[in-house]
N, C-alpha and C positions, 0 to 999 in steps of 0.2 A: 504494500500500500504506500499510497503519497505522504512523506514526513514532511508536516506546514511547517516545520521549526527549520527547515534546511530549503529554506527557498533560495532561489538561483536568479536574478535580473539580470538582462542583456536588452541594452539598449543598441537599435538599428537603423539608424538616415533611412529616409525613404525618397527616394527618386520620382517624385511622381510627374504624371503628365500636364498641363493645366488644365483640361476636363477632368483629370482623376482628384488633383487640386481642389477644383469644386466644389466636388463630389465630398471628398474632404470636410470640405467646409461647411455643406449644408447637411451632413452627419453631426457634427461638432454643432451646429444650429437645432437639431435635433434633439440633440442631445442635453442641452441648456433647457430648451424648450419644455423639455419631459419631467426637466427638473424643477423650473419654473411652475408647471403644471402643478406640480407634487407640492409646490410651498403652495399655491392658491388652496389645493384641497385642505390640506392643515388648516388654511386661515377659515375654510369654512365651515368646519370640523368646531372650530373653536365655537361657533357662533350655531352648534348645534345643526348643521346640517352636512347631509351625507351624500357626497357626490362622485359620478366615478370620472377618470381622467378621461376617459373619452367623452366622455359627456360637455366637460369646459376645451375639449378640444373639437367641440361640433358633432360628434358623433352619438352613436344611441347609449342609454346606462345600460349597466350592469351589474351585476350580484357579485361576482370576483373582486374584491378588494388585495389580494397576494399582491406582490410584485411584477410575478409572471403574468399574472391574470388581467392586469390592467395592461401592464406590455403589448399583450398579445391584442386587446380590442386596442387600443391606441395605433396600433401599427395599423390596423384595417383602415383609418381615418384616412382622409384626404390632407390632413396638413402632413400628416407623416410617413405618407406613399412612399412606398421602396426603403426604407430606414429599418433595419434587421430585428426584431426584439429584444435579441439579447442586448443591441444598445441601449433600450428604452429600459428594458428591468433593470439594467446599471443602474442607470440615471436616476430612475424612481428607488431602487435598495438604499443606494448612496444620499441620495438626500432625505430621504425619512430615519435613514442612521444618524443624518445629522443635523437633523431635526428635532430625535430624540435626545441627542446630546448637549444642543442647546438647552431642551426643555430642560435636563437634566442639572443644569450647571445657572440655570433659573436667566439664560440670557437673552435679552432682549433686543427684538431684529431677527432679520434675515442672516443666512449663514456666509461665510466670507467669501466674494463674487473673484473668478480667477481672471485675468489678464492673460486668459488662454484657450485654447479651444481642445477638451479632452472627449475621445471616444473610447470606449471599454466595453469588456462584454465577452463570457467564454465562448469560445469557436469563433473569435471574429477573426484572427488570423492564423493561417496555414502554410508552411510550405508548397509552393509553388514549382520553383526551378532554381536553378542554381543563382541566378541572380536576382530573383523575383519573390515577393510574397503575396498569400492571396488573400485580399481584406475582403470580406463582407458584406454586399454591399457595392464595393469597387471595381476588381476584379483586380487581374494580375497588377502589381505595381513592383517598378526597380526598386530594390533597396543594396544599400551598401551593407554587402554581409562579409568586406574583405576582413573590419576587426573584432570579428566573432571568433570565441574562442571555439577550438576545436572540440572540447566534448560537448557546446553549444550546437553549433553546426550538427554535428554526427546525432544528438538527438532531436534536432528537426526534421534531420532527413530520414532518418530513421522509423520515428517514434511521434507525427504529430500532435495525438492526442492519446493519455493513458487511459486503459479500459482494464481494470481490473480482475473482471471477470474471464479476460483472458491471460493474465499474470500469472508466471508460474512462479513461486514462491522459490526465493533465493538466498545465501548469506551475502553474495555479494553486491553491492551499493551500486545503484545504477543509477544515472541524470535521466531524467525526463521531461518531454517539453508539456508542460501542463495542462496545455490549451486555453488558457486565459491571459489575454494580452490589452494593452492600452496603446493610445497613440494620442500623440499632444501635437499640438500646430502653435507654433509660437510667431510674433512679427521680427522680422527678421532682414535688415540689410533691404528696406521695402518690401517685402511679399511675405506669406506664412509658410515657416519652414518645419517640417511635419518630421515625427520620429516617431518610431514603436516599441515597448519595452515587451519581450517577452519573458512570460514565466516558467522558469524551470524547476525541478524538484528532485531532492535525493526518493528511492524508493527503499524501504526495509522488508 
């Protein structure tokens, strides 16, 4: 199984296109957006009313209040046509975590706004090709994978996603690429310049 105390980051340039660029961008739009969403429903939660995110994003309610459950009607909506789910459950997990941790810490306001554009989400990226990976959403994009380290590489190319259920039980420690990955766009030198952090993991 996956040891969370022996996590592995490898952060990767992405070479993208200016359509993939975009593309990029109105994921990261999306993705604010979902989160944005999720502070509205809190503030109306507060004021005793129960609503679901596709509902304030134009579309029909729903009985699923999860993560996943709003994800998945949200993504049907017309403002977030083509946007993957598993971006939208991010978005929505991550900010009711931190939502809850405001409340927690009794503080007052919104949670602190990034000066950046973050997409996340398990399976959003994959090995592709030797020079390429494949987002989500995107499709193939360049990325600089020359200063990846070698037991990084070998388990992308290997091993893109751990399945358990077919793991044979070993003493020996093996890396794994998680399948849960991020990508940030930051302004940069005039334009936004996008990188991917992938997740690796010791196996026991």
């Amino acid at each position: 199984m996956l040891n969370p105390l022996t996590a592995h980051f490898v952060e990767v340039p992405l070479r993208s296109t200016p359509a993939q660029a975009l593309t990029l961008l109105r994921l990261g739009a999306a993705h604010r957006s979902a989160e944005r969403l999720t502070t509205d429903q809190a503030a109306l939660a507060l004021e005793g009313k129960d609503v679901a995110l596709s509902a304030l994003a134009g579309g029909p309610d729903h009985a699923d209040r999860s993560a996943a459950g709003e994800a998945t009607a949200l993504a049907a909506t017309s403002l977030f046509q083509a946007c993957p789910p598993a971006v939208l459950e991010d978005a929505i997990a991550s900010c009711r975590c931190g939502l809850r941790q405001s409340a927690a810490r009794s503080v007052d306001g919104l949670p602190e706004c990034r000066a950046s554009h973050v997409i996340a989400g398990p399976g959003l990226v994959r090995r592709a090709g030797p020079e390429t990976l494949h987002i989500d959403g995107v499709g193939e994009v360049r990325a600089d994978l020359t200063g990846m380290p070698d037991w990084a590489y070998d388990a992308l190319w290997l091993k893109p996603a751990y399945d358990e259920s077919t793991h044979v039980a070993s003493e020996e420690i093996e890396i794994v690429y998680s399948g849960s990955a991020s990508l940030e766009g930051c302004w940069s030198e005039g334009d936004w310049q996008w990188k991917v952090t992938l997740d690796f993991a010791e196996t026991w």
